[in-house]
C-alpha positions, 0 to 999 in steps of 0.5 A: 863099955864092953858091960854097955854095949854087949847086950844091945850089941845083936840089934844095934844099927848106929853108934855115934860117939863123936867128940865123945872123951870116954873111948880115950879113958883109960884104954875104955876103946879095947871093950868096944873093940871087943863087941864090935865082932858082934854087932852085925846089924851095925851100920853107921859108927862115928868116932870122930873127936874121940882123941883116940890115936892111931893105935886105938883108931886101927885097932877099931877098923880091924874089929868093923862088921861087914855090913858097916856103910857109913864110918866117921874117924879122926879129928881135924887138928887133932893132938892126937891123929890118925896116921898109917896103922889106920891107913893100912887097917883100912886098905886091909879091910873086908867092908864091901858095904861101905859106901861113906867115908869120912876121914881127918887129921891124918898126919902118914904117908898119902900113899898108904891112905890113897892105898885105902881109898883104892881099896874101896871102889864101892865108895860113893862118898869120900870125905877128907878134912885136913888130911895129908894126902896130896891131890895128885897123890889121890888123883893117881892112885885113888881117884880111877879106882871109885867107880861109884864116886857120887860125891866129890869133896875136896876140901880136905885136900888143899886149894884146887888150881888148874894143875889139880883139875886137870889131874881129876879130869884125867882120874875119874873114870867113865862109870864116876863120871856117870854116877857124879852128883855133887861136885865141891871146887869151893876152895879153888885157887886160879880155877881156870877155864879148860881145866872146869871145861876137861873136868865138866867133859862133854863137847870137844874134851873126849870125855863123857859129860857130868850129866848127873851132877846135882850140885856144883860149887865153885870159886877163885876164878882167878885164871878166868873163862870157868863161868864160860865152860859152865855156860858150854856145858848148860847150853849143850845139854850136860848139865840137865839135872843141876839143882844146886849152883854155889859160887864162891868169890867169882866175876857172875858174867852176863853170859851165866845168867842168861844160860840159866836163863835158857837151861836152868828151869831144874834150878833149886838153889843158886848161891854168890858168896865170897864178894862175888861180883855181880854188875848191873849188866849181870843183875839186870840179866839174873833179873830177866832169867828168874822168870824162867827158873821155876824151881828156884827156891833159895837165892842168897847174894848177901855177900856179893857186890853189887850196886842199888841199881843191880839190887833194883834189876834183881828186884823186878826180875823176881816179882815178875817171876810171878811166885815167891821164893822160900828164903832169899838173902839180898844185904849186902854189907859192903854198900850201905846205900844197897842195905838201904835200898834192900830194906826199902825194898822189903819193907817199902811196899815194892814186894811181897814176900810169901816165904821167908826172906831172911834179913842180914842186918848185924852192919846196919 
């Protein structure tokens, strides 16, 4: 490895290795360890899936260039994971440049990991995948720290509840809070309203607003009132730049289909999965508020439920629209009197689609 690599170490910008068995062979990641020094122009290293260990893992870190922004270690579910040698490597790092961070599998103390993150405000994406580390843990320690946050993903830190909300909205700071663009609540368990609301800021919470967020995904809105400080935050304003809206297992309400309606015209994207419901009375306002989304351009509803009816409703609402989206997903898999109608509907004459609509048809 040190053989390989030496020569080009000067001029190298980017070494991907992920899943890759070698580095794991034979202790071969003490010669990367050793040409790491040198490689000054690196900027991008992906270890992940290696099978390296805590040691190896640590030992790495230690050795990183300066001028490294994007870094990849660990492995979900690994035999072999990451722990709190790589923990405090990290927290003691001199990485001022590293702006992604992605971390998995690691099995230590989430005081110590929590500590890293910290340790590393210029961070604008933090990515945690099966990682023992608490929210409240993160929310407390790590959170208040990234000022530069930009992306918000919580997937590796368990299922998001009212109680894990609230501790966000209280840990983010205010130049986070400017600087947000991706918010990812997807695994959410009894989301509920005032925690959506306090995280969302803006109105009556105190708090500034969201008002760079890009991209907001969300589900389980099992506690209810989340679709309603959605609608509070478009309708006031503060969500002026949404591009992307992802919603996972949620009762669609009338109420966000009309505020998109009225406040989404920069909408790109708009997402209903995990058997969403959507009734007649949502469809047929979705329907009346495409004309008014412009920008929209994908809209996937493949795994909500819905009836024939509201798959008419949400049919006449695009062909008035005037323009054809690029790539909309309408089969539904649970209604197959809606499957039917869908492929009447593309097939049938009713429209024409300039774009491609990509057709789901596995349980016809």
């Amino acid at each position: 490895v040190r053989r390989a690599l030496q020569p080009l170490a000067p001029s190298l910008c980017a070494l991907l290795l992920q899943r890759s068995t070698l580095l794991s062979a034979g202790r071969c990641w003490e010669g990367l360890v050793e040409v790491l020094p040198s490689m000054t122009a690196l900027r991008r290293l992906d270890v992940s899936g290696c099978g390296l260990g805590d040691e190896a893992t640590a030992a790495l870190v230690r050795a990183l260039p300066r001028g490294l922004e994007d870094l990849k270690l660990g492995a979900y579910r690994s035999s072999s994971p990451i722990a709190d040698a790589t923990a405090e490597a990290l927290r003691d790092a001199a990485l001022p440049s590293l702006v992604e961070l992605s971390v998995a599998g690691f099995r230590g103390r989430g005081e110590l990991l929590a500590e890293a993150l910290a340790s590393m405000p210029q961070l604008r994406c933090p990515r945690l995948a099966d990682c023992e580390l608490g929210m409240e843990v993160f929310a407390r320690l790590a959170l208040p720290r990234l000022d530069a946050l930009q992306v918000l993903d919580l997937v590796g830190l368990g299922a998001v509840d009212a109680h894990a909300l609230s501790l966000l909205a209280s840990g983010l700071s205010p130049r986070a809070r400017s600087s947000l663009r991706v918010l990812d609540l997807m695994l959410g368990a009894g989301v509920d309203g005032p925690g959506m609301a306090a995280l969302l800021g803006g109105g009556q919470s105190g708090a500034a607003p969201l008002s760079g967020l890009r991209e907001l995904s969300f589900g389980r809105d099992e506690a209810g009132g989340t679709c309603g400080a959605v609608v509070a935050a478009l309708d006031r304003g503060e969500l002026p730049v949404l591009r992307i809206l992802r919603l996972y297992g949620v009762c669609v309400e009338v109420a966000l289909a009309e505020a998109l309606g009225r406040a989404g015209t920069q909408l790109q994207e708009l997402e209903l999965t995990g058997d969403s419901q959507v009734s007649d009375e949502a469809a047929a306002a979705l329907g009346a508020a495409m004309p008014r989304m412009p920008r929209l351009r994908k809209f996937d509803a493949r795994v909500a439920l819905y009836t024939t009816e509201g798959l008419w409703a949400l049919e006449a609402g695009i062909k008035s629209a005037g323009r054809q989206l690029q790539c909309g997903r309408l089969l539904n898999d649970r209604s197959l009197e809606a499957d039917y109608a869908a492929w009447a509907m593309m097939f049938g004459g009713r429209v024409g689609w300039s774009g491609r609509f990509l057709l789901d048809v596995d349980d016809i």
